[in-house]
N, CA, C and O atoms as a Maestro MAE file, in Angstrom:
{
 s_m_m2io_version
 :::
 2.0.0
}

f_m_ct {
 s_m_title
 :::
 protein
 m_atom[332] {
  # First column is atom index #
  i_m_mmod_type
  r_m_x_coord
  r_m_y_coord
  r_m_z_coord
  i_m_residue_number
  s_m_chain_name
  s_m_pdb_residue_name
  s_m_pdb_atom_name
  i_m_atomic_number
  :::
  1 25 55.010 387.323 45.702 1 A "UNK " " N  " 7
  2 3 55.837 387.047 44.545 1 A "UNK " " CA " 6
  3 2 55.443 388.011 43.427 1 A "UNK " " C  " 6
  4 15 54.282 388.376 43.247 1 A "UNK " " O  " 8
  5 25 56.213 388.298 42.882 2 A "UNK " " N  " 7
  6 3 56.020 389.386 41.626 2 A "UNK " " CA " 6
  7 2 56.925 388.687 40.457 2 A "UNK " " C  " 6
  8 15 58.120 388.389 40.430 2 A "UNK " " O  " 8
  9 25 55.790 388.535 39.429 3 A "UNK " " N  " 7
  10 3 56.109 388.155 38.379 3 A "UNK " " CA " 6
  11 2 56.529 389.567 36.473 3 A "UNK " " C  " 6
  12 15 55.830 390.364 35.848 3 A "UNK " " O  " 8
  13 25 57.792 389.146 36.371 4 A "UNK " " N  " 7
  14 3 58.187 390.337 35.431 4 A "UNK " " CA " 6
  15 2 58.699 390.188 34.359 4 A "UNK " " C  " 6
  16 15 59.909 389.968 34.398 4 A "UNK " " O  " 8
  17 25 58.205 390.226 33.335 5 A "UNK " " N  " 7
  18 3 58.976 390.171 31.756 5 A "UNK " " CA " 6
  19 2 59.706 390.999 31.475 5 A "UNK " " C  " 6
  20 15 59.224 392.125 31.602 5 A "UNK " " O  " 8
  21 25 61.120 390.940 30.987 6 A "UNK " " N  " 7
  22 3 61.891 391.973 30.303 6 A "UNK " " CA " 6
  23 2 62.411 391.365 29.223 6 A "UNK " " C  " 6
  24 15 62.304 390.167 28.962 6 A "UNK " " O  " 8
  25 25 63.187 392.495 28.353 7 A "UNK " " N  " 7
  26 3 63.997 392.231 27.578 7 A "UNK " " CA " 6
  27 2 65.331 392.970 27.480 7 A "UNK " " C  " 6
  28 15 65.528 394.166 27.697 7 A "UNK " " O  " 8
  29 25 66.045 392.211 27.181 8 A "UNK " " N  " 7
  30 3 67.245 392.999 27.436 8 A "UNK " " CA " 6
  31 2 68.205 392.854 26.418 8 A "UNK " " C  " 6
  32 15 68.718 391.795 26.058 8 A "UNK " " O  " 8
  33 25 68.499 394.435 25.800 9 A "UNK " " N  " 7
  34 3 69.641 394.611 24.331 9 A "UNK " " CA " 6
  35 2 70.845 394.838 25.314 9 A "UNK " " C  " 6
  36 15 70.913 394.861 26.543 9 A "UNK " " O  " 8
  37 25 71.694 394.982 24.394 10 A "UNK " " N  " 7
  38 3 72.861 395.530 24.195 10 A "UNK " " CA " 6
  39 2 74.007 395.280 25.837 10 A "UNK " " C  " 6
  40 15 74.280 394.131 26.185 10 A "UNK " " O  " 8
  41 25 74.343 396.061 26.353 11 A "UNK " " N  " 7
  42 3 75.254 395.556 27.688 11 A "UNK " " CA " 6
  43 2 74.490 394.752 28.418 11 A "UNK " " C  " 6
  44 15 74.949 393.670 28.784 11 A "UNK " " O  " 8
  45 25 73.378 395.084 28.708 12 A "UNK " " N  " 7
  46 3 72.314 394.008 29.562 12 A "UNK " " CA " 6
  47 2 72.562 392.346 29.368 12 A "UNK " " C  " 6
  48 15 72.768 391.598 30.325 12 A "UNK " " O  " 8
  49 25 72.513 391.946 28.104 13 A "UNK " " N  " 7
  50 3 71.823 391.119 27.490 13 A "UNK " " CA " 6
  51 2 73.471 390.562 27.594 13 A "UNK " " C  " 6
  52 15 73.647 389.417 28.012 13 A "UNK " " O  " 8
  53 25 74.752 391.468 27.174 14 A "UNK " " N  " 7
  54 3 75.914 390.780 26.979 14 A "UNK " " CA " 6
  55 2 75.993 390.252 28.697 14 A "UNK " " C  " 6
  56 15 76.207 389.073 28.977 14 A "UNK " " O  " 8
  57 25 75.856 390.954 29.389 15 A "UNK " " N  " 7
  58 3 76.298 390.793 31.107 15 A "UNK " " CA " 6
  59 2 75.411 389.220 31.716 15 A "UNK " " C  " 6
  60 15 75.841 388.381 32.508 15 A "UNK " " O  " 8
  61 25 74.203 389.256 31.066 16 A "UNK " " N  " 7
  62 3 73.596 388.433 30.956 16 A "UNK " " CA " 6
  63 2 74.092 386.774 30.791 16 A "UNK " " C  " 6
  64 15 74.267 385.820 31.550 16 A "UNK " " O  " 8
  65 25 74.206 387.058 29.297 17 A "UNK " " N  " 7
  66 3 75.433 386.159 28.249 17 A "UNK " " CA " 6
  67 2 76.090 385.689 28.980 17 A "UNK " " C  " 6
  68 15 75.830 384.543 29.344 17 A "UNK " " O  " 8
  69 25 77.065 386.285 29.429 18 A "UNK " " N  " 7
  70 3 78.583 385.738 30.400 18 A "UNK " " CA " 6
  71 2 78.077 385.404 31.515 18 A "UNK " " C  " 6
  72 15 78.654 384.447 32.031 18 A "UNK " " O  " 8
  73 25 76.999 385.930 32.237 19 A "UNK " " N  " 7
  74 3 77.126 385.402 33.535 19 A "UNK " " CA " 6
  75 2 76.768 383.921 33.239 19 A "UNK " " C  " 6
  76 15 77.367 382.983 33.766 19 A "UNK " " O  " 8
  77 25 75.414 383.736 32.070 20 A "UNK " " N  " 7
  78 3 75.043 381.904 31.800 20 A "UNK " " CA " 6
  79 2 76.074 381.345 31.434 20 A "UNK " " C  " 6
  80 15 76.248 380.180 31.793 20 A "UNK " " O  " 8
  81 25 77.274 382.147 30.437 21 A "UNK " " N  " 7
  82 3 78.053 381.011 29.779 21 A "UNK " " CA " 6
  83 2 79.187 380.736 30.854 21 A "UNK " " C  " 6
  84 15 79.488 379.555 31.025 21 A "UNK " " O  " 8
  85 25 79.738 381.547 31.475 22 A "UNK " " N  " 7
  86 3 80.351 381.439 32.868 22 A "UNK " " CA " 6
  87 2 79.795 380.521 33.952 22 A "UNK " " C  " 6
  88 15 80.344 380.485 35.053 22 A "UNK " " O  " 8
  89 25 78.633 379.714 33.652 23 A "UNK " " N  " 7
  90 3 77.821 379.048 34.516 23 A "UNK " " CA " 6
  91 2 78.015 379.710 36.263 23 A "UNK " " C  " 6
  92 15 78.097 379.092 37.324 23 A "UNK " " O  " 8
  93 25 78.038 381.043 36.007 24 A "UNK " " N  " 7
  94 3 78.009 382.100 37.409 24 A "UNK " " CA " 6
  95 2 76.302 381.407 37.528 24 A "UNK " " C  " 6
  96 15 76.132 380.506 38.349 24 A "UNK " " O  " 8
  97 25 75.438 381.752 36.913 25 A "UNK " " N  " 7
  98 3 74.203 381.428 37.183 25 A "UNK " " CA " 6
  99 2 73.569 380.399 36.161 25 A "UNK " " C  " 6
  100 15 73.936 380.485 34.989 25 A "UNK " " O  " 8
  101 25 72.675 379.463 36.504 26 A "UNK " " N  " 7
  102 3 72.283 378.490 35.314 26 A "UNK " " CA " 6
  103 2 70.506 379.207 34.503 26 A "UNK " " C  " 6
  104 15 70.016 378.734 33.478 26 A "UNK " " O  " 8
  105 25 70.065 380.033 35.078 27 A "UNK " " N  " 7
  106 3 69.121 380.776 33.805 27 A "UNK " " CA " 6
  107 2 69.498 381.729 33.808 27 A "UNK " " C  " 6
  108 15 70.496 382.048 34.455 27 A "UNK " " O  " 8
  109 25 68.588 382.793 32.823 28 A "UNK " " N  " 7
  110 3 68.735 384.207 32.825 28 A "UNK " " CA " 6
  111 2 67.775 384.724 34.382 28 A "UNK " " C  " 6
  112 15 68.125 385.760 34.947 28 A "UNK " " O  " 8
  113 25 66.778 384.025 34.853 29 A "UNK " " N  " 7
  114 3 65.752 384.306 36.023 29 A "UNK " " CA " 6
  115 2 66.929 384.819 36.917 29 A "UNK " " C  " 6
  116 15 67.090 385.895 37.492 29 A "UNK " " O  " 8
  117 25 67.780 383.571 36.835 30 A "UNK " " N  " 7
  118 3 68.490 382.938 38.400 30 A "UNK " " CA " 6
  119 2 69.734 384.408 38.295 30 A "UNK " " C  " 6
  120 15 70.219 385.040 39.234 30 A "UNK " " O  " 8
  121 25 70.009 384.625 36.481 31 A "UNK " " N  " 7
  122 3 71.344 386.195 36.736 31 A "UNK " " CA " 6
  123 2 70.364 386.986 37.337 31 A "UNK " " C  " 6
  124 15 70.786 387.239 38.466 31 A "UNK " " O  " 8
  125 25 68.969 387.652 37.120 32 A "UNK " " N  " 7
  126 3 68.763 388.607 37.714 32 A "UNK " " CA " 6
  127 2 68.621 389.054 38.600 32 A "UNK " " C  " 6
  128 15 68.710 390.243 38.903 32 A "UNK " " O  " 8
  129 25 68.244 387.741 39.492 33 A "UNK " " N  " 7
  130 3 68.133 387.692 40.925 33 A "UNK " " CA " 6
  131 2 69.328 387.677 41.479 33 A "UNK " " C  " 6
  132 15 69.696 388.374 42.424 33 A "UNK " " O  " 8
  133 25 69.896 386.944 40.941 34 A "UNK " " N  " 7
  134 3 71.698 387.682 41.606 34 A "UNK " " CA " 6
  135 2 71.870 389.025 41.679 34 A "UNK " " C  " 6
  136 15 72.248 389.705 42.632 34 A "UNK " " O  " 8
  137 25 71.451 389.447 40.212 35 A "UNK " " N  " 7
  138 3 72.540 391.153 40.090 35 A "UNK " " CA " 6
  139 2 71.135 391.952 41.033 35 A "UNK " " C  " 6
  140 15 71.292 393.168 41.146 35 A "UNK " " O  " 8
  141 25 70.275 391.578 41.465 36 A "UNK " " N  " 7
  142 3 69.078 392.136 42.157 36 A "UNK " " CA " 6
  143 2 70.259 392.190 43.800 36 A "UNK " " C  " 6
  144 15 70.668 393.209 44.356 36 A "UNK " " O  " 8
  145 25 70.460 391.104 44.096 37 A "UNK " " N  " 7
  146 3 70.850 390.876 45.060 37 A "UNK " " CA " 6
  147 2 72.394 391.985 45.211 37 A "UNK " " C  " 6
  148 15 72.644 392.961 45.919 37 A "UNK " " O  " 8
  149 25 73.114 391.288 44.239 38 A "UNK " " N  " 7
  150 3 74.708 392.290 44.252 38 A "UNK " " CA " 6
  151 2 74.469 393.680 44.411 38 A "UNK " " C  " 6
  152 15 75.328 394.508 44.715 38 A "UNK " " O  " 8
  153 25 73.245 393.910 44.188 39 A "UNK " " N  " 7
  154 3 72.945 395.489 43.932 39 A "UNK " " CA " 6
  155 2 72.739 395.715 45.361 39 A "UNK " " C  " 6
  156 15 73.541 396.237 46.136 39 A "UNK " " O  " 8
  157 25 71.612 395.278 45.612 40 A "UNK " " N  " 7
  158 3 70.998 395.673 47.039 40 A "UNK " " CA " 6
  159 2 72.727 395.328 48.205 40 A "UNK " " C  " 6
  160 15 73.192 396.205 48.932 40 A "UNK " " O  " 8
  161 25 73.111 394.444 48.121 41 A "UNK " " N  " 7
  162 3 74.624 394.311 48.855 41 A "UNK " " CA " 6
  163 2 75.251 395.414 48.890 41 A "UNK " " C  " 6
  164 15 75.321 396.070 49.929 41 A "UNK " " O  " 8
  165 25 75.987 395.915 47.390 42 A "UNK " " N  " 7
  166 3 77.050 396.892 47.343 42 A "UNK " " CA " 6
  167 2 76.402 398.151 47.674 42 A "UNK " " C  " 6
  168 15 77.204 398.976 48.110 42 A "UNK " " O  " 8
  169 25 74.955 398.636 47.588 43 A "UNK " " N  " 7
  170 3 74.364 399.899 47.787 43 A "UNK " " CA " 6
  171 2 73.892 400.247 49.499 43 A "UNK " " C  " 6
  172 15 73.568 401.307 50.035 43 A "UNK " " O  " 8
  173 25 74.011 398.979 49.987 44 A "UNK " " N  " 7
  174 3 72.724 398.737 51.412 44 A "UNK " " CA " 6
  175 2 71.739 398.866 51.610 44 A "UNK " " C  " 6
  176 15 71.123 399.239 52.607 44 A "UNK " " O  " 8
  177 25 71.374 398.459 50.330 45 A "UNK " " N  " 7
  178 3 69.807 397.988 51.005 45 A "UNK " " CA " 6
  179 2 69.252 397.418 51.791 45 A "UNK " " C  " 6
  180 15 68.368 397.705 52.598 45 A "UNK " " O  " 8
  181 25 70.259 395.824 51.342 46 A "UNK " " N  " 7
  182 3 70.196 395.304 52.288 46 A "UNK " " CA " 6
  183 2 71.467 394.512 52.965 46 A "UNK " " C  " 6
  184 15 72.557 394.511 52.393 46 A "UNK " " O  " 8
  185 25 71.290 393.927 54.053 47 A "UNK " " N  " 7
  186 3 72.394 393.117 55.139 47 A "UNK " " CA " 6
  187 2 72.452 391.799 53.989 47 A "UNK " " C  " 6
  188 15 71.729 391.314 53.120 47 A "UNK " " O  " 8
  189 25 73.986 391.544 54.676 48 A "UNK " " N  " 7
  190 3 74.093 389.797 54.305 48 A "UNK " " CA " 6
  191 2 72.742 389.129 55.085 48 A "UNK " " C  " 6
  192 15 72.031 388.370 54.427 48 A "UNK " " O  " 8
  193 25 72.418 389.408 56.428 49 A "UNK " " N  " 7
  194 3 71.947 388.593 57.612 49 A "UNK " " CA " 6
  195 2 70.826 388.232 56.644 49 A "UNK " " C  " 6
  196 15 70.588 387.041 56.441 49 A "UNK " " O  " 8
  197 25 69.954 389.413 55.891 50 A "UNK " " N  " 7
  198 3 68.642 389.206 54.987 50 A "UNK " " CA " 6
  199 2 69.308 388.130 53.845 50 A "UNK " " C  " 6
  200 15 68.635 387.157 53.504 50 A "UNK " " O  " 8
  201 25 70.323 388.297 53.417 51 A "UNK " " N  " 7
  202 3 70.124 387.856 51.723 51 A "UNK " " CA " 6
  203 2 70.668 386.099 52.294 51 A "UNK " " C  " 6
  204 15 70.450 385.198 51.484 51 A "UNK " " O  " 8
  205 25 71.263 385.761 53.493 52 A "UNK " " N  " 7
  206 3 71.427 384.434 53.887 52 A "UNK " " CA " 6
  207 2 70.563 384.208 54.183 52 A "UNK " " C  " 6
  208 15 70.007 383.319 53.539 52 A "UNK " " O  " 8
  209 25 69.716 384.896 55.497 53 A "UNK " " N  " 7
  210 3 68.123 383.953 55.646 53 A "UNK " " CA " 6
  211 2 66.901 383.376 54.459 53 A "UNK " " C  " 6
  212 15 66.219 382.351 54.464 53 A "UNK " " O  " 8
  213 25 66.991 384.721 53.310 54 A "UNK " " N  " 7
  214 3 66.266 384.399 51.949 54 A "UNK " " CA " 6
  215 2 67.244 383.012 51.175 54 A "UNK " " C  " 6
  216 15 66.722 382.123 50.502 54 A "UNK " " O  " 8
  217 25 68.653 383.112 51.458 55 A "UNK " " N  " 7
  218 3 68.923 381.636 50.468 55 A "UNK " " CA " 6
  219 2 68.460 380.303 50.905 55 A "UNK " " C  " 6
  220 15 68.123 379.299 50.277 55 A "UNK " " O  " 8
  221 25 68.565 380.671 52.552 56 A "UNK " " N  " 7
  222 3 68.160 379.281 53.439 56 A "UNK " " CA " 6
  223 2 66.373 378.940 52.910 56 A "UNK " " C  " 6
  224 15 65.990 377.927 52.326 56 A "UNK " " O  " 8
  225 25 65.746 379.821 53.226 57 A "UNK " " N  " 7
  226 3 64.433 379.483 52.961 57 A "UNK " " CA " 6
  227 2 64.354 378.989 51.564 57 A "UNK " " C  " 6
  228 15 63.531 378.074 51.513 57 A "UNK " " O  " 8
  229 25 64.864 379.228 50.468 58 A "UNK " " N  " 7
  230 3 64.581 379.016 49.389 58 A "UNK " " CA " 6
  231 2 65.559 377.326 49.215 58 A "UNK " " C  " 6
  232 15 65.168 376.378 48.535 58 A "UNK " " O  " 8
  233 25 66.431 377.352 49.769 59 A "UNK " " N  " 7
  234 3 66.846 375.848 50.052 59 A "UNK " " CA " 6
  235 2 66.005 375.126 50.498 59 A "UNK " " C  " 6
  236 15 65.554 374.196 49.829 59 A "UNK " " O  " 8
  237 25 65.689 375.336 51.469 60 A "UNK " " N  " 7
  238 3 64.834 374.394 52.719 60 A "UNK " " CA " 6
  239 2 65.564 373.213 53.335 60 A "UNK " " C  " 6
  240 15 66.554 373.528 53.997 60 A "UNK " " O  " 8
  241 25 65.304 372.017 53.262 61 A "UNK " " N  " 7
  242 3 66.126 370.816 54.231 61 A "UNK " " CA " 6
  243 2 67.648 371.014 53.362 61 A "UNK " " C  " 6
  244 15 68.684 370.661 53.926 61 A "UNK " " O  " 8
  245 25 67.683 371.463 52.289 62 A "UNK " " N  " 7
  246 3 69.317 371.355 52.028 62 A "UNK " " CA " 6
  247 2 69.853 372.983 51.771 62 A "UNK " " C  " 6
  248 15 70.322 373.572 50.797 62 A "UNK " " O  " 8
  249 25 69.645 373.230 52.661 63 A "UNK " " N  " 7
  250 3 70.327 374.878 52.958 63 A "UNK " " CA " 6
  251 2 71.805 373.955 53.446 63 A "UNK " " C  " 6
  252 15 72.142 372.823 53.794 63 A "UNK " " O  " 8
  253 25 72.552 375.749 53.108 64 A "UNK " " N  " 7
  254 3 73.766 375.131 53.302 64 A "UNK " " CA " 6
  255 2 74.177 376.311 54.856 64 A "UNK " " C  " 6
  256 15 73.455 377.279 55.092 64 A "UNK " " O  " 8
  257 25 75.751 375.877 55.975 65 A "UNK " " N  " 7
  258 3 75.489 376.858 56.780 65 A "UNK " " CA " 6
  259 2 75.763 378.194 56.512 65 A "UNK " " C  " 6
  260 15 76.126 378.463 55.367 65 A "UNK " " O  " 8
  261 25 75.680 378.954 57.209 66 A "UNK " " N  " 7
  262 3 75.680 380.407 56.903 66 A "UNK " " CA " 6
  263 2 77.165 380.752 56.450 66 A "UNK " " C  " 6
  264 15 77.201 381.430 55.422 66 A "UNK " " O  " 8
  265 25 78.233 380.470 56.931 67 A "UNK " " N  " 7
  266 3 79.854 380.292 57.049 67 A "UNK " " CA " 6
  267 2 79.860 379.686 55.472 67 A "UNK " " C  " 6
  268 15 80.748 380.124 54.740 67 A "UNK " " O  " 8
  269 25 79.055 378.847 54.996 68 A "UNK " " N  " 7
  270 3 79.315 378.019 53.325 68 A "UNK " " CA " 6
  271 2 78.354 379.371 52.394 68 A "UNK " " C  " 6
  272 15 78.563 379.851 51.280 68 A "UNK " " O  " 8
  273 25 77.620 379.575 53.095 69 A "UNK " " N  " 7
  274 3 77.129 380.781 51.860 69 A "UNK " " CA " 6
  275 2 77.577 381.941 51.886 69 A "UNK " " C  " 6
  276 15 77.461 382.594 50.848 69 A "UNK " " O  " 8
  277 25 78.145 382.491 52.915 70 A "UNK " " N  " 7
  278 3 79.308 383.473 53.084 70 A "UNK " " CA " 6
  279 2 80.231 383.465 52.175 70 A "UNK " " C  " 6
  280 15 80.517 384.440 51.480 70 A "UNK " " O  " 8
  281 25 80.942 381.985 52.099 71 A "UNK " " N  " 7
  282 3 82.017 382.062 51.900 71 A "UNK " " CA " 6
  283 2 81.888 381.575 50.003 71 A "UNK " " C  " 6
  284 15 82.852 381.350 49.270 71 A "UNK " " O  " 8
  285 25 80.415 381.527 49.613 72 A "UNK " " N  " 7
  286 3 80.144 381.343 47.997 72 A "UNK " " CA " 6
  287 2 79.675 382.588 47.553 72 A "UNK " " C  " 6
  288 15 79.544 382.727 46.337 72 A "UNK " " O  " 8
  289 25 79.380 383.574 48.340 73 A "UNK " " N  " 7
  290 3 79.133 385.018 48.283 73 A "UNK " " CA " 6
  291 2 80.228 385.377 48.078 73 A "UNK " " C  " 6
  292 15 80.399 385.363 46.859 73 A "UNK " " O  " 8
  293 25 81.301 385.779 48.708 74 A "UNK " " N  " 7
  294 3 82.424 385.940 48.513 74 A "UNK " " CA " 6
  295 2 83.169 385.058 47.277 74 A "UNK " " C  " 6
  296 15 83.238 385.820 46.313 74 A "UNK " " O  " 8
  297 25 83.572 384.150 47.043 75 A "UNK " " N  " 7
  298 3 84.025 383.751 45.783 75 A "UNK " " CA " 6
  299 2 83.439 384.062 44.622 75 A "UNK " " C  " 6
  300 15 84.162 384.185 43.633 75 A "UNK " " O  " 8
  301 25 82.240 384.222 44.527 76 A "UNK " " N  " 7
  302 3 81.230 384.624 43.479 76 A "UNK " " CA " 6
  303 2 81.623 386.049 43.320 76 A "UNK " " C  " 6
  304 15 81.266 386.583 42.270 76 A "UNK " " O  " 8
  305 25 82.279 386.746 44.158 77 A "UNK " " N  " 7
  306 3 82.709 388.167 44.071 77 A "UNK " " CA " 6
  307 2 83.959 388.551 43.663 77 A "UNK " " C  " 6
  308 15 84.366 389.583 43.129 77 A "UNK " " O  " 8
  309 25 84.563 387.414 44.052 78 A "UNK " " N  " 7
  310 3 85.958 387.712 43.587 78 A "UNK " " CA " 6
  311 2 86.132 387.016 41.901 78 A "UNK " " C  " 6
  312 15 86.874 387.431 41.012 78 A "UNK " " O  " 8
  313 25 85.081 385.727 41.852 79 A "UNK " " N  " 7
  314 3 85.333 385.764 40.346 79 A "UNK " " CA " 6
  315 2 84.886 386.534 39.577 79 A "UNK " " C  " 6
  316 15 85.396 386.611 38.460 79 A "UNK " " O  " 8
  317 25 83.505 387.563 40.026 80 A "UNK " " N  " 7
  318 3 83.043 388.659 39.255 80 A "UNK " " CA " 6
  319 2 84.163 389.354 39.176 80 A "UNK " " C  " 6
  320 15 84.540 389.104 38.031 80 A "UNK " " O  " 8
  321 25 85.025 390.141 39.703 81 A "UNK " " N  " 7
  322 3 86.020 391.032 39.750 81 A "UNK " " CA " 6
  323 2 86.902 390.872 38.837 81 A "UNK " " C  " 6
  324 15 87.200 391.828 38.121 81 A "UNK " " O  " 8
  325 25 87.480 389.673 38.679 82 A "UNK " " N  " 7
  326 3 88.475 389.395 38.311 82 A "UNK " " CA " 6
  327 2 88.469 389.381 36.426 82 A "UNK " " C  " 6
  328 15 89.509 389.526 35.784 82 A "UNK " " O  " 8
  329 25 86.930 389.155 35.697 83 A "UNK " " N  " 7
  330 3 86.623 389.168 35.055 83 A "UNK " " CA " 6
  331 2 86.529 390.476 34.312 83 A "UNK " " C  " 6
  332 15 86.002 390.519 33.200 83 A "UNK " " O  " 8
  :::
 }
 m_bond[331] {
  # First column is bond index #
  i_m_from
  i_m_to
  i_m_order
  :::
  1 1 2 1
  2 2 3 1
  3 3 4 2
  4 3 5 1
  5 5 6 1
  6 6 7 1
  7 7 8 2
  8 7 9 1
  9 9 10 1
  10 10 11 1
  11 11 12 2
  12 11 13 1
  13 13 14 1
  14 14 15 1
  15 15 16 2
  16 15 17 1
  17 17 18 1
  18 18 19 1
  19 19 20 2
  20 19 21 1
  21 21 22 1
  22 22 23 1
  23 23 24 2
  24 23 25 1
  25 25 26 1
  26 26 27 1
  27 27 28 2
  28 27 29 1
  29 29 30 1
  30 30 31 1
  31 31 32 2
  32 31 33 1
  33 33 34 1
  34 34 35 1
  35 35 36 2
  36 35 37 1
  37 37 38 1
  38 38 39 1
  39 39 40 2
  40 39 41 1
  41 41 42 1
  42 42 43 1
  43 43 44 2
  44 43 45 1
  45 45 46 1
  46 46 47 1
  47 47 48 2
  48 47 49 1
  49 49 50 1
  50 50 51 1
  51 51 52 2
  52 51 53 1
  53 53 54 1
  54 54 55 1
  55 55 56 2
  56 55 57 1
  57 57 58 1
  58 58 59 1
  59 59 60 2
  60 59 61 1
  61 61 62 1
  62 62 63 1
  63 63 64 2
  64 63 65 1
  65 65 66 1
  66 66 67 1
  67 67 68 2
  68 67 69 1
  69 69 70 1
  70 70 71 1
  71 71 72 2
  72 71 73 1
  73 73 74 1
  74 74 75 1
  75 75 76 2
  76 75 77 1
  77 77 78 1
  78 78 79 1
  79 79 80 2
  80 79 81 1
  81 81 82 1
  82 82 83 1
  83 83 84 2
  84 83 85 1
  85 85 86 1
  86 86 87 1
  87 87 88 2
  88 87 89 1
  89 89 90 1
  90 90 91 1
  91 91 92 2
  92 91 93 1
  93 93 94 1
  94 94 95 1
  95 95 96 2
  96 95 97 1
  97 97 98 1
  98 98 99 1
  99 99 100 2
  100 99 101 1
  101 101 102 1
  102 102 103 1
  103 103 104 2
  104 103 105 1
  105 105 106 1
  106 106 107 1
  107 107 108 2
  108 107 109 1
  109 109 110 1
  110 110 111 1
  111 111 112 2
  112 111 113 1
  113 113 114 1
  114 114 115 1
  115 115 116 2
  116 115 117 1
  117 117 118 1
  118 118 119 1
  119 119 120 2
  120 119 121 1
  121 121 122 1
  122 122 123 1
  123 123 124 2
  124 123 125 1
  125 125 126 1
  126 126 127 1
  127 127 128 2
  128 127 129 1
  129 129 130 1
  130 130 131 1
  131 131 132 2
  132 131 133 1
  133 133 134 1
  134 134 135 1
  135 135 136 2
  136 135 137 1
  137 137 138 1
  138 138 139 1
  139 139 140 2
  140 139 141 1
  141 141 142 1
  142 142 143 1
  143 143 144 2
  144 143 145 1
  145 145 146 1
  146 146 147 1
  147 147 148 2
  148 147 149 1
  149 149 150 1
  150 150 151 1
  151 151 152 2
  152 151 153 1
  153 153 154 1
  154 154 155 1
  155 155 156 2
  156 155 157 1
  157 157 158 1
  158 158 159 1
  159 159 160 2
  160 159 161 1
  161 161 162 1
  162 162 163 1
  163 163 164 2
  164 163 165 1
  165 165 166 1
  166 166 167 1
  167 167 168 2
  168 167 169 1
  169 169 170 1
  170 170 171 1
  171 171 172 2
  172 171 173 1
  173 173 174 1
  174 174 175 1
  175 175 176 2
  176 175 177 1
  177 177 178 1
  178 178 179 1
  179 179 180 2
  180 179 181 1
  181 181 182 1
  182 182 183 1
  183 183 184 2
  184 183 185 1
  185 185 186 1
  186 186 187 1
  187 187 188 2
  188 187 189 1
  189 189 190 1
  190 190 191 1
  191 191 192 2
  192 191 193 1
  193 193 194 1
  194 194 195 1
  195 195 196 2
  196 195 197 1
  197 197 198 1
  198 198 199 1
  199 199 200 2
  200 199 201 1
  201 201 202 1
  202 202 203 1
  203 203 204 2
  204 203 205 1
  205 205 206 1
  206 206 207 1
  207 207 208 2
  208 207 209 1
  209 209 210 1
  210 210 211 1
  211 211 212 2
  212 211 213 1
  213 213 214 1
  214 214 215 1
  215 215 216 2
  216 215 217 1
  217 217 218 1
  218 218 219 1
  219 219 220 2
  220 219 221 1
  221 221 222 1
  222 222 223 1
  223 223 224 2
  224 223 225 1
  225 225 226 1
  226 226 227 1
  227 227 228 2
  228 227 229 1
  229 229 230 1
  230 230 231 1
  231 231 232 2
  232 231 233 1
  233 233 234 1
  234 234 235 1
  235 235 236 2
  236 235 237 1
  237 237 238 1
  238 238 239 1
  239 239 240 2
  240 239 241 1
  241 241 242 1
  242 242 243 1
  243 243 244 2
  244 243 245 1
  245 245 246 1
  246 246 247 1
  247 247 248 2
  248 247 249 1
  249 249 250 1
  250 250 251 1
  251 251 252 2
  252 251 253 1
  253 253 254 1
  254 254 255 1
  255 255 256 2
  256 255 257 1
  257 257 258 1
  258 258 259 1
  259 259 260 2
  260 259 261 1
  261 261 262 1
  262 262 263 1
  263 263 264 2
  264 263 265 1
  265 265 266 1
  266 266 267 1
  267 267 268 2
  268 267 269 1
  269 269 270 1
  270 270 271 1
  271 271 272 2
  272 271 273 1
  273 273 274 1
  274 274 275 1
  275 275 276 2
  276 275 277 1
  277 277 278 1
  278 278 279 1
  279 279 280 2
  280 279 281 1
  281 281 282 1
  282 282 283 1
  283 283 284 2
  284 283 285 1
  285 285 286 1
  286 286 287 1
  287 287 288 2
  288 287 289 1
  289 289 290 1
  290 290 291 1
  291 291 292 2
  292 291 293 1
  293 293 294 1
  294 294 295 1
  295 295 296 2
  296 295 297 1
  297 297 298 1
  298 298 299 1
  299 299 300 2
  300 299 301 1
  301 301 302 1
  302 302 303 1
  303 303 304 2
  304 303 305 1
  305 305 306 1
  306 306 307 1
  307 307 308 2
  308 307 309 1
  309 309 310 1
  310 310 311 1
  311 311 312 2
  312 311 313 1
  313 313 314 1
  314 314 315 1
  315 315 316 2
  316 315 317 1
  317 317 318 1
  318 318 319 1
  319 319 320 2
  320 319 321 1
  321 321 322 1
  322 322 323 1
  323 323 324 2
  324 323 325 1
  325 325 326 1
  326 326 327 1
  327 327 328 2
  328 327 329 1
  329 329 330 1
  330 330 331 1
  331 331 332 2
  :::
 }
}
């Protein structure tokens, strides 16, 4: 685990903003680890196969199936877009 302080002005901080007030994500921790994630997605870093096995583990007994986080990956994308 790696622990990291930032701060963030100006577009950061607005992208930030909207994603909490959009309740896209409920902290600022939980946006970065998203846009960590969206990044590594749209660039290839990494596979869906990785970023579903990391949501399951971090669920644990209430993971959801792979087909339901697919398909909240995807909506989460299309409401980013649309915005």
């Amino acid at each position: 685990m790696t622990t990291v302080t930032l701060k963030f002005e100006g577009a950061y901080e607005e992208i930030i903003n909207a994603m909490l007030k959009l309740k896209i994500a409920k902290t600022k921790s939980e946006a970065v680890r998203m846009s960590l994630l969206t990044f590594g997605l749209n660039t290839g870093m990494i596979k869906n196969k990785i970023v579903l096995k990391s949501i399951r583990a971090d669920l644990g007994k209430d993971a959801l199936s792979a087909k339901d986080i697919e398909s909240e990956i995807e909506r989460i994308k299309h409401e980013s877009i649309r915005r």
